[in-house]
N, C-alpha and C positions, 0 to 999 in steps of 0.2 A: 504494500500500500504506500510506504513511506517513496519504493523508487518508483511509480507511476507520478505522483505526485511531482515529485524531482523533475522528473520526465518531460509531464507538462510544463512546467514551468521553464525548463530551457528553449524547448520548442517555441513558447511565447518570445523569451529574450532573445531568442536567433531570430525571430520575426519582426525582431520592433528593432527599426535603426536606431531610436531614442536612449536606445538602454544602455548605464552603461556598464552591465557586468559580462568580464570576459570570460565566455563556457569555456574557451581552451584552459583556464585555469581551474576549472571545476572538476577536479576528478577522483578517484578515489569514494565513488559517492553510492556506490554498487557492489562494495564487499558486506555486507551485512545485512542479515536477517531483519533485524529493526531498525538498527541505525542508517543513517543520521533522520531521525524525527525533523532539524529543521532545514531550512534549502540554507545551505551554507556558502552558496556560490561569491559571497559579495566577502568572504572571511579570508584575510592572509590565510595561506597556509602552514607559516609560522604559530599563529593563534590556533589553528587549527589542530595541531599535532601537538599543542602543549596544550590545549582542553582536551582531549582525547586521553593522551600519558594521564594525566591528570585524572579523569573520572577513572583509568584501569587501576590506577593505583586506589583511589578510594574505593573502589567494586573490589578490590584485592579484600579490605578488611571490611567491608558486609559480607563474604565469602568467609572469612574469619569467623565472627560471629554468629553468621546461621547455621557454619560447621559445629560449632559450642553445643546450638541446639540439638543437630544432628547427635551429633558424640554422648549427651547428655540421654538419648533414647536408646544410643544403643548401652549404652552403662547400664539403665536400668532394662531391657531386655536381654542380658547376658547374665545379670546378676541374682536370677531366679534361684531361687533354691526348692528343694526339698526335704523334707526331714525325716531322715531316717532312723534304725534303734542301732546301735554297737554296743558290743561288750565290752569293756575295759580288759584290756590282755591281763590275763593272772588273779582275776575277779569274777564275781558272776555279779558285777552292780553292770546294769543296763543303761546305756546315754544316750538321748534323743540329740543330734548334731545337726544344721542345716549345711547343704553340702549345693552348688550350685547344678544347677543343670545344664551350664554351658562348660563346655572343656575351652580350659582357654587359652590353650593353641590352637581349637577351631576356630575360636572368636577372636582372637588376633588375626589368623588367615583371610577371615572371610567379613564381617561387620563390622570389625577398629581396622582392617585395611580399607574397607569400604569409605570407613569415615575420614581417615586420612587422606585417601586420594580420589575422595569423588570429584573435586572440580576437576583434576587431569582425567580420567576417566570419561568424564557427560562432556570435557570439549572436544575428546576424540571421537562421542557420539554427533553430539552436536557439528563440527565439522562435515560428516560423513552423511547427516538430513540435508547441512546447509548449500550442498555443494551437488545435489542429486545423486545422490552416491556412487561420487565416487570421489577418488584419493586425495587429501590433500595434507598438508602441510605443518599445519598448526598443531592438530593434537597428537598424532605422533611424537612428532619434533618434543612436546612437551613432556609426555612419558618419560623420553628420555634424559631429558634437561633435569626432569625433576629427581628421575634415578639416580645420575650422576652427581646431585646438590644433596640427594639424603645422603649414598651410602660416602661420599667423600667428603664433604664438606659438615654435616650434622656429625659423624664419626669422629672426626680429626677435631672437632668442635667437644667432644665429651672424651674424649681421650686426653684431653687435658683443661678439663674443668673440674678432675680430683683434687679434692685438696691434696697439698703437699701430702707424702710419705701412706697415704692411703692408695689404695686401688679397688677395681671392681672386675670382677669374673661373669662370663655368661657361663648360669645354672644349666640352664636347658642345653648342653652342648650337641647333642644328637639334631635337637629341632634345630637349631641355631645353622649344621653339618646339612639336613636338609635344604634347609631357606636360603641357603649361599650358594649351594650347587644352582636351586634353580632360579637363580638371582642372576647367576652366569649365561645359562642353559637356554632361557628366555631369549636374551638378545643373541646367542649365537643361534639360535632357530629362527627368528626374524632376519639373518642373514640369510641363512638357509635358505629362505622360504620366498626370499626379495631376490636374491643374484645368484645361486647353486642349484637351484629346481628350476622353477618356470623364471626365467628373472623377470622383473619387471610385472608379472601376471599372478595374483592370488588366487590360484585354483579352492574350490568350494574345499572340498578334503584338508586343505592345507588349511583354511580358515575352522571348520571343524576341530582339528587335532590339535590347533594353538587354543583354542577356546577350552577343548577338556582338558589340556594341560591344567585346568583350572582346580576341578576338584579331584586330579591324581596328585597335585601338589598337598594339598590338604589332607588325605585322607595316609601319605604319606608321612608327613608331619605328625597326623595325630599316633600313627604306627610308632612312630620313632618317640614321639611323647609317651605313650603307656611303656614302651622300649619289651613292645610283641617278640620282636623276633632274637630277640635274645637266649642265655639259658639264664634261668632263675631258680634260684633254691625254693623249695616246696615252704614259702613261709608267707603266702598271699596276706592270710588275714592281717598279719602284721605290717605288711607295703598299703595293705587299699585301709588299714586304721593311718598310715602316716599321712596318706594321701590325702584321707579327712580329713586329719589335722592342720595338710599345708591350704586346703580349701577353703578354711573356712575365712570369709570377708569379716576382717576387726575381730576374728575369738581366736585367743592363742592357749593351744592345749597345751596342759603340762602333759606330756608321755610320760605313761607307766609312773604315774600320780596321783591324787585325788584329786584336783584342784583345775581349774577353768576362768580363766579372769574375759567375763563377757567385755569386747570393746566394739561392740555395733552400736552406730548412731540409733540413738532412741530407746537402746534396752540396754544400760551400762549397769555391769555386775556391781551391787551395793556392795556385799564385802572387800571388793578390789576400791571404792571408794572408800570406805571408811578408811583402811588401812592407808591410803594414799594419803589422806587430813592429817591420820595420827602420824605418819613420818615428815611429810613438810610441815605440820605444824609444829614439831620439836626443831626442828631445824632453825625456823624462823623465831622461834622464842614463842609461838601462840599468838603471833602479830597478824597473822592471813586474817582477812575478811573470807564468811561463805562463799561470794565473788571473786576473788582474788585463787582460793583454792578452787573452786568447778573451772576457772580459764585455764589453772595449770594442769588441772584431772584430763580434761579436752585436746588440751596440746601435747599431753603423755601418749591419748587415745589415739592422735591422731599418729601420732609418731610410727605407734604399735600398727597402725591401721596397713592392710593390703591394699596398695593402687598401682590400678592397674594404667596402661598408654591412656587412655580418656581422661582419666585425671588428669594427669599434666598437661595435655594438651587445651584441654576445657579450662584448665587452672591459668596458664601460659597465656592464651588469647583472651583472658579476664585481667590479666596486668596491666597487656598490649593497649586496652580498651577502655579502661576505668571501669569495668564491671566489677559485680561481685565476686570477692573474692574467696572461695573454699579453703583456708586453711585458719587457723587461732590465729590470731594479734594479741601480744602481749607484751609489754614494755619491758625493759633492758635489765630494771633491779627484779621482776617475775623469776625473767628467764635466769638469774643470777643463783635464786634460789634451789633452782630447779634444777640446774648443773650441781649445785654445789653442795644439795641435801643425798639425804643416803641412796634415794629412790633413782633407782637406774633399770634401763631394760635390756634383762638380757633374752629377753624373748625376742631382742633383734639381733645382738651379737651372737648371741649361742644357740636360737632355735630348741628351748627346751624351757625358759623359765617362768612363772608369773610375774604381772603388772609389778609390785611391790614385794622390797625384801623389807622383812621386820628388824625392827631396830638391835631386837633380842639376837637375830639369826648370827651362827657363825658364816663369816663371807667366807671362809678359807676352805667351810665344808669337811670340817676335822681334818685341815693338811692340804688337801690336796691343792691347793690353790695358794696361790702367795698373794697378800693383803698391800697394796703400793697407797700410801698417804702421808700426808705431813705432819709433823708430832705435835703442830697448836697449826687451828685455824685463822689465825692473826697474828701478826707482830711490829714493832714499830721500829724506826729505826731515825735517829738524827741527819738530817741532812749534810753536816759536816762531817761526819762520820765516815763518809763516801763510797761503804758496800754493807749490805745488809746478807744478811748467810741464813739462808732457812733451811732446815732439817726434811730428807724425808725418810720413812722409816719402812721397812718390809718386815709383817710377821705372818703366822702361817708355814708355810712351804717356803724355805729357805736353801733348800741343797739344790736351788735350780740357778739358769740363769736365765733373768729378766731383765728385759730393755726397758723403760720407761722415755715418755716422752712428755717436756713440761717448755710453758710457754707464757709469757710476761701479755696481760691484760692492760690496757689502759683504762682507771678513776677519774679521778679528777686529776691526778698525775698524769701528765702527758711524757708518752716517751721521745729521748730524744733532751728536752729541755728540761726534766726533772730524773729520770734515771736513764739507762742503758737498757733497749727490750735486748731480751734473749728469746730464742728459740731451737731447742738442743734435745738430744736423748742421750741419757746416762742408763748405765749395767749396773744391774746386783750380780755380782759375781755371785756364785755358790758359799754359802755360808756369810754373806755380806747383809747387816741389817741394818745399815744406816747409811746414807748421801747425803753430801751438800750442796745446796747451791746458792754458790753468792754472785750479787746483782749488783754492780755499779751504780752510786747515788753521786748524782749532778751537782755540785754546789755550785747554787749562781750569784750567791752573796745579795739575794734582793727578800726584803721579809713576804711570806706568802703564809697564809693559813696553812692547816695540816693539810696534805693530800695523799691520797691513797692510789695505789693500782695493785693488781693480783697476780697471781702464780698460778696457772691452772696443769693439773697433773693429767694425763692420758696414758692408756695401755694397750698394747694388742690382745684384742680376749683369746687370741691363736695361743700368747706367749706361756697360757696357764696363770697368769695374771687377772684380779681384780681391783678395781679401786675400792678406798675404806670412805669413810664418811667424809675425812678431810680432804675433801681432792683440790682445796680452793683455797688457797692461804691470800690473805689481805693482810697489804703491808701498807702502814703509814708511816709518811714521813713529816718529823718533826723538827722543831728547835728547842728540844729541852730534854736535859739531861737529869731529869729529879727521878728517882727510883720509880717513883707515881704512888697513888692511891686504892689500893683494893677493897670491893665491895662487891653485892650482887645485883645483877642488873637489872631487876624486878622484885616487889616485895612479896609476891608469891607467886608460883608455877602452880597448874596444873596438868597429870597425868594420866593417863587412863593405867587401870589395874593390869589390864594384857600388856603395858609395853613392857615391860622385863627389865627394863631398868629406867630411871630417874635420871638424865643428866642436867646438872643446876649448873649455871655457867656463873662464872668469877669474872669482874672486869677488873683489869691493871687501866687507868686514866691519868693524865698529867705527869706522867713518864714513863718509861720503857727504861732504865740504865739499870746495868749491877742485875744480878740472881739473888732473887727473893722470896721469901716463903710466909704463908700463913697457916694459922691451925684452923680446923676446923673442927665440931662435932653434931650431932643430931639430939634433940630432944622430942621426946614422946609427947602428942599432943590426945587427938583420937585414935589415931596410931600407936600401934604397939610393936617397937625396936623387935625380932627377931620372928615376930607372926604378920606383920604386914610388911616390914623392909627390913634389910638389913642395915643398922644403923654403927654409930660408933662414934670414933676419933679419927682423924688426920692429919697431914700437911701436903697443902697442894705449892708446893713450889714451880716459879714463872721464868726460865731460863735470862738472859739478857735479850730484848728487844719484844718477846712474847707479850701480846698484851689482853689475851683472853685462856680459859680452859675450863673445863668443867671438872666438878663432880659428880662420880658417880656413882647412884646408889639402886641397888637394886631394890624389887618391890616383888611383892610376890600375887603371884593371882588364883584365888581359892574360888572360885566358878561359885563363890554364893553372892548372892542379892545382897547387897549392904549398902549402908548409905556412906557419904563420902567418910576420909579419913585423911587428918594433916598430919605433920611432924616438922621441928623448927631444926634447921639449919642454922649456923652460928660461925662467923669468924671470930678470932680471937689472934694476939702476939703477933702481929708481923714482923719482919725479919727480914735484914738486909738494908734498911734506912725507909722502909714501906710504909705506909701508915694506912691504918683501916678509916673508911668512907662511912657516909650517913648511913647506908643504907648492908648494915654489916648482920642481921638474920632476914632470913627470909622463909616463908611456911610452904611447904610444900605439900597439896593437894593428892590424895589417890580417891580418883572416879570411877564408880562402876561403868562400866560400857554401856548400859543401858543410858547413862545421862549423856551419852553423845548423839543417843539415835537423831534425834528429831537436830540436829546441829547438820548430821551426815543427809536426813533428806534432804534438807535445804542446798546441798551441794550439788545432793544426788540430780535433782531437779531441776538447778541450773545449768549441771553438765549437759544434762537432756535437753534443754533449751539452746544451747550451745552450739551440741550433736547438730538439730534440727537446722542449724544456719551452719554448719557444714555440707547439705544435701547438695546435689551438685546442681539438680532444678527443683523450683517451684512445682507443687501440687494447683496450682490453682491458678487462670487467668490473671487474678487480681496483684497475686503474688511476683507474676512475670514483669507486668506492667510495673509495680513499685520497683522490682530488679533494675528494667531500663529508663526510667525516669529518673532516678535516682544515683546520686556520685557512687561509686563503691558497692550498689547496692542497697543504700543508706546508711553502710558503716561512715560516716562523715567523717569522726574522729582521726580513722586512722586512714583517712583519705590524701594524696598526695598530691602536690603542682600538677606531677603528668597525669596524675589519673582525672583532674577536672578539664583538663584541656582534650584526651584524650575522650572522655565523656561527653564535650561539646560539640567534637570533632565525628562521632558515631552517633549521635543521642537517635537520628533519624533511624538508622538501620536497628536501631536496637529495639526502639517502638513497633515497627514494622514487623519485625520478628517476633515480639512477644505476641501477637497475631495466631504463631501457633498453636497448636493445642496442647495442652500440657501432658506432659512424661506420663503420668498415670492413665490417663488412655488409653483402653484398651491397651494396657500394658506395655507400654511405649511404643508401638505398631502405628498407631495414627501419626503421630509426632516426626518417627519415622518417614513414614511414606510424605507429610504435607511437606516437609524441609528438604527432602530429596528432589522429587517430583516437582515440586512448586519453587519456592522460593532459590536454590542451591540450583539446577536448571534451569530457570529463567536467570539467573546472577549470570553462569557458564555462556549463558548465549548474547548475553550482553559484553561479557569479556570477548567474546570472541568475533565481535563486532569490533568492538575497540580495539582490538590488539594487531586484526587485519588490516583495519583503517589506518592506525597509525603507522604501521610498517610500510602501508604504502604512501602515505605522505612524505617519509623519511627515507622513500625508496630502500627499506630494510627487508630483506628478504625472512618471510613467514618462518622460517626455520630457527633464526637467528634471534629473530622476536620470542620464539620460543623456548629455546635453551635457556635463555638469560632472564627476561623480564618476566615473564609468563611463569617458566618452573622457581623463578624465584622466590616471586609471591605470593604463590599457591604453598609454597615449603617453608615459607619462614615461623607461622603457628609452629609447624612439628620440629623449627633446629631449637627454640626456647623450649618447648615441652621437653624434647629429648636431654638439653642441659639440665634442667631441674633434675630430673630422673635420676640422671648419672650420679648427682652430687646425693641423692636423698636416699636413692634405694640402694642396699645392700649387693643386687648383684646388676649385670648390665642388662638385663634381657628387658626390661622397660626402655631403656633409650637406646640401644642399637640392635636389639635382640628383632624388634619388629620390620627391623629397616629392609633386612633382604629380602624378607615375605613379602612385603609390602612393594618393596621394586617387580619381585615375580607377579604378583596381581595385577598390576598396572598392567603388564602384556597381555598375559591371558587372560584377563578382564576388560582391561582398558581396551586394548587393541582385537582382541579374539573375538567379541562381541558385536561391534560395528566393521572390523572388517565381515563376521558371518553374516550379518542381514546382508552386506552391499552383496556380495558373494548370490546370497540366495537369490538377490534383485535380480544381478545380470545373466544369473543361471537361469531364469525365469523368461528373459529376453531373449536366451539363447546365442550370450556374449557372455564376454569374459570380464570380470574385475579386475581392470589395471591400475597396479601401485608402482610406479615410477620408483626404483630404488634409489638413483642419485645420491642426493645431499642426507637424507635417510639410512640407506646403509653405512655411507660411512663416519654418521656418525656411532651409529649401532656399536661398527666394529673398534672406532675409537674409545668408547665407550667400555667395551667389554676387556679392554687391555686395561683400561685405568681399573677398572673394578676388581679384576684376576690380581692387581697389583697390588690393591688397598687387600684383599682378603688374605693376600700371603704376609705381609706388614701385619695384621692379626693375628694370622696363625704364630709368627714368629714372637708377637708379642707377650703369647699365650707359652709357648716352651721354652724360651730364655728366661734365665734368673734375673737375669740384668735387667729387664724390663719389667719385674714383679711379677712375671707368671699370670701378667693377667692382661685382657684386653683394652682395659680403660686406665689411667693415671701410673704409677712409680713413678720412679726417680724425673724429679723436674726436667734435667736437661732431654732426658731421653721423649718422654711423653712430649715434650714442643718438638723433639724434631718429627716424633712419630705423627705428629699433625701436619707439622708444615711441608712435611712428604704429601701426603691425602692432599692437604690443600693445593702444591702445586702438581699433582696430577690432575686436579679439577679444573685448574687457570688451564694447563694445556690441553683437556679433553676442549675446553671452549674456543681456544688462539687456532688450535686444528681446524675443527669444524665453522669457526669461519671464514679462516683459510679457504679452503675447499670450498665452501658456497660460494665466496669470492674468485675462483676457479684462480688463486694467488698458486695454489700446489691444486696439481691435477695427479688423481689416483685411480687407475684402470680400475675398475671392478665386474 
């Protein structure tokens, strides 16, 4: 309709000598399906090709967007479960487990490749409507542009976005040995199929057996996922119980335990909560607000939580955009605590623990484990003084040897102008229970308040190593050399009767100099010394510079109802030039656990509230529209410069889209098909107007347009998704584990699909379907050398020590160069094939 219109209207201005617009300048006005809606004949063509760039770039991120929604339907049609009964091995207690019903290396292959690469995918259909079907340029060209940007340029991009001295392994190795074969296999059979059989000519067969390449990829995959063809020792029930256990979305099973810490948004396990209050809130002193503790229970949850490529991708283009965002916010002193308190998960390091370890628990697990912490969680230290030395200590398992790794925080102390950061790993040698480490103090001769920075302690949980409660020493620095002041820091604690022990903290204030000591003892109040604590006499002596410690005192727990019970704590004699403070008894509280419940709902119920604005969409119309009208979502608070600017810059496409119907329909199925079908295909054919139009105002050949602009901003969503991933999950199969699958679908999907309709078309006509191999094959073939080159650069990175034995991150220098390899295979798969379109290098094929 748009080019009838056009049509007329030049036919008028060639007839009227009046006019004065020249048609010979009008051209380019006939590659597109819609475009151009207006007669643009009177428009530079400068203007004209930078409104064109211009709307593909902004159609790039409403393509962003409506993929969000896409992703967000298939997350929730993937993450159906069922609930089954199991036995607990070695028990006869019966467990109802929900277990998904998607295998998800099906749904990686087939609906998160979908949703990654449908705009390449509908422009290779769309091309092949728009063109009466037959061959052209654009969405091919794109396939492979985009392939060449995932698997080298996203790869080379998470291969060195580990942090220092970390790495990441693909789990999945067999699917992974799949996806790469035919990652390769794909574009040499599109050679094949373009210049070695019929060239030039897509016989229907040949469009057929690229198209089934599609679900014997899959169905191989999923062979090599269960790992069928294997031999396996006669111990099923014990693999399809682990397999439970790795299934389950947010529940991490204790194996061969009693124990289950629910962490699914909306049904969070109340005793993994509780027990979460009662150790960060010893930690923090009992300073946590209800709120303060559910935002830290949330961001543990989420931590613990399974996410899968949708996440981060839906996560990713929610930054990009100023959407809402899926994960906890929580400020810097939360997170401080949170690091720094006993509660660690090793249900991510070691794949066997619960949510929370109790205060009471031996870490070292009678030995077997070596305990890495520092011998006080604070100490101060004179700024003229010019190195402070803090202690760390290893008990437990001592006939091993263990690396530790520890690293200088910045307080209010900035490094640099107030101390020397370090960043190092020291050995306990075998039989070694003690290191030091001393830190360089700046003196700049200007008076400044006290200010602090930290030491934070790290382990390999590989090494048989764990951390102890002090993993976080705070150091301040001062200008006063007086012994100081000791007292305790509150005039009463309280404790629940299950924690197993009472630690009351001492503060040293108004100096840190000289070793100093105080006595202490307990007095009997409703408490009674050797049936509710163990009580007594001491002396807690404060090394030099140490300016906190505790006492500790156990308490006992008789599983009877009783109402509370206190006991006074007392300093007395300091020692050393120390003097005791106002605040020198303090009463200490033992609580039945029933007086915490209704403290723990309150938590309980905020986490769940929490959970609920972690969902990756809205249930509701109402809910979509407050999402896209709204900065962040309406988190305001923790809204930023670019998320408002990027919010004003999208606000249209986001309105538009929440249009949808929401996730819970029909089980995400509507949502599905309206965002595909509708909005994500009509976006496609609007790019693919724009991208033709401009290429030819720019005289850029379609191919060229494609490789570069086109697979770029179709693949930019999944290079931040895949970065997140790399850095957050545990192994790589989230950020590059999907990339090869995902390259093999694009062909047998992308291309198998619309080349079989054209195929059937002209088979129908009783002609042939011609696909001009040219500039197509070779980049195919360019193509599939860069990729053969990036997979053996994996493999080598995977059987070399030198490189950590893994795919993603080691040793800094090596992992930049293992990138900047990838990436300049990518630069040259591109300077090639435009080469060659430019017919600059001519290659027979």
């Amino acid at each position: 309709m748009a080019n009838t219109t056009i049509a007329s209207f030049l036919n008028q201005t060639t007839a009227s000598p009046d006019t004065c617009v020249n048609v010979a300048n009008y051209f380019c006005s006939d590659k597109g399906i819609i475009l151009p809606i207006f007669v643009e004949a009177t428009w530079p063509i400068a203007l004209r090709a930078f409104l064109y760039l211009f709307a593909m770039l902004y159609c790039f991120m409403g393509v962003a967007i409506i993929a969000d929604v896409f992703m967000c339907s298939i997350e929730v049609i993937t993450s159906k479960t069922k609930t089954i009964s199991i036995v607990k091995p070695g028990t006869d207690i019966v467990e109802e487990v929900d277990v998904r019903i998607w295998n998800d290396t099906v749904a990686n292959l087939t609906l998160m490749a979908l949703g990654s690469s449908a705009p390449e995918i509908l422009l290779s259909i769309v091309g092949i409507i728009k063109t009466g079907f037959k061959s052209e340029e654009l969405g091919p060209s794109t396939i492979v542009g985009s392939a060449a940007f995932n698997l080298l340029i996203i790869t080379g991009v998470c291969v060195s976005a580990i942090p220092a001295g970390e790495v990441r392994k693909i789990k999945a190795v067999k699917v992974f040995a799949v996806t790469a074969f035919f990652s390769i296999f794909a574009y040499a059979w599109l050679y094949i199929v373009l210049v070695l059989n019929t060239k030039d000519v897509m016989d229907l067969w040949e469009a057929i057996v690229t198209f089934m390449f599609f679900p014997i990829l899959v169905i191989l995959a999923y062979i090599a996922d269960k790992d069928y063809c294997s031999r396996r020792v006669d111990v099923e029930k014990e693999t399809d119980h682990l397999e439970l256990e790795e299934s389950q979305s947010g529940t991490v099973l204790a194996e061969y335990a009693g124990m289950a810490a629910e962490l699914k948004p909306g049904h969070v396990n109340k005793q993994s909560v509780s027990e979460f209050v009662k150790e960060i809130s010893k930690y923090s002193g009992g300073k946590l607000s209800p709120e303060e503790a559910a935002k830290l229970a949330a961001l543990k949850i989420q931590e613990n939580e399974k996410h899968d490529r949708s996440w981060y991708r839906v996560n990713a283009t929610r930054w990009l955009v100023g959407g809402r965002k899926v994960s906890v916010n929580v400020n810097n002193s939360l997170k401080e605590k949170l690091e720094g308190s006993q509660v660690y998960d090793k249900a991510k390091n070691k794949d066997e623990v619960p949510l929370i370890i109790d205060s009471a628990s031996d870490l070292s697990q009678g030995g077997t484990f070596s305990v890495v912490e520092f011998s006080a969680s604070s100490c101060a230290v004179m700024e003229s003084q010019g190195t402070v030395e803090v202690s760390v200590l290893r008990s437990g398992r001592t006939n091993t040897r263990v690396p530790f790794r520890y690293e200088t925080i910045d307080g209010t102390a900035e490094a640099g102008s107030d101390y020397i950061p370090q960043k190092d790993v020291l050995v306990f040698e075998p039989g070694e229970s003690m290191k030091n480490i001393k830190i360089v103090i700046v003196d700049d001769n200007q008076w400044e308040t006290d200010e602090t920075f930290f030491v934070k302690l790290s382990v390999d949980p590989d090494s048989g190593a764990v951390l102890g409660r002090k993993s976080i020493n705070e150091i301040t620095i001062i200008n006063d050399d007086d012994p100081g002041v000791l007292d305790f820091t509150k005039p009463s604690f309280i404790f629940k009767e299950s924690a197993g022990i009472a630690s009351v903290p001492v503060q040293r204030t108004k100096g840190s100099d000289g070793v100093i000591s105080v006595k202490w003892k307990t007095k009997d109040m409703r408490a009674v010394n050797g049936r509710d604590y163990v009580g007594g006499e001491g002396v807690l002596e404060f090394q030099h510079g140490e300016t906190e410690k505790n006492i500790d005192i156990q308490i006992f727990d008789d599983k009877d109802f009783e109402k509370d019970e206190d006991f006074m704590v007392e300093l007395s004699d300091a020692a050393g030039g120390a003097m005791i403070g106002r605040q020198r008894r303090t009463v200490v509280t033992i609580v039945n656990d029933d007086e915490y419940n209704g403290l723990v709902d309150r938590v309980l119920t905020i986490v769940n509230v929490n959970m609920d604005h972690l969902q990756l969409a809205s249930s509701t119309w109402g809910g979509q529209f407050r999402d896209a009208m709204n900065v962040n979502g309406g988190d305001v608070e923790n809204a930023t410069t670019m998320d408002y600017v990027m919010h004003f810059l999208t606000f249209g496409w986001k309105v538009m889209f929440a249009l949808t119907p929401p996730v819970n329909f029909l089980g995400g199925w509507l949502t599905f098909i309206v965002s595909l079908m509708g909005f994500i295909f009509l976006l496609t054919v609007i790019i693919s107007d724009l991208a033709t139009t401009f290429g030819c105002l720019i005289e850029l050949e379609d191919n060229i347009t494609a490789i570069t602009l086109v697979a770029m901003g179709t693949s930019l969503p999944d290079l931040f998704a895949s970065r997140t991933a790399a850095r957050a999950e545990k192994y790589a199969d989230a950020s590059i584990g999907n990339v090869t699958g995902s390259n093999s679908v694009n062909v047998f999907l992308g291309l198998g699909l619309p080349w079989l309709i054209a195929s059937i078309y002209w088979e129908a006509q009783g002609e042939k379907f011609a696909v001009p191999a040219g500039s197509l094959a070779f980049s195919v073939m360019a193509y599939s050398i860069c990729a053969i080159l990036c997979i053996i650069i994996l493999v080598i990175r995977r059987i070399v020590p030198a490189f950590g034995r893994a795919e993603l991150g080691g040793t800094p220098s090596l992992k930049y160069v293992s990138s900047g390899l990838m990436a300049s295979l990518w630069v040259l798969y591109i300077v090639l094939a435009i080469l060659e379109t430019k017919k600059v290098i001519v290659v027979p094929l």
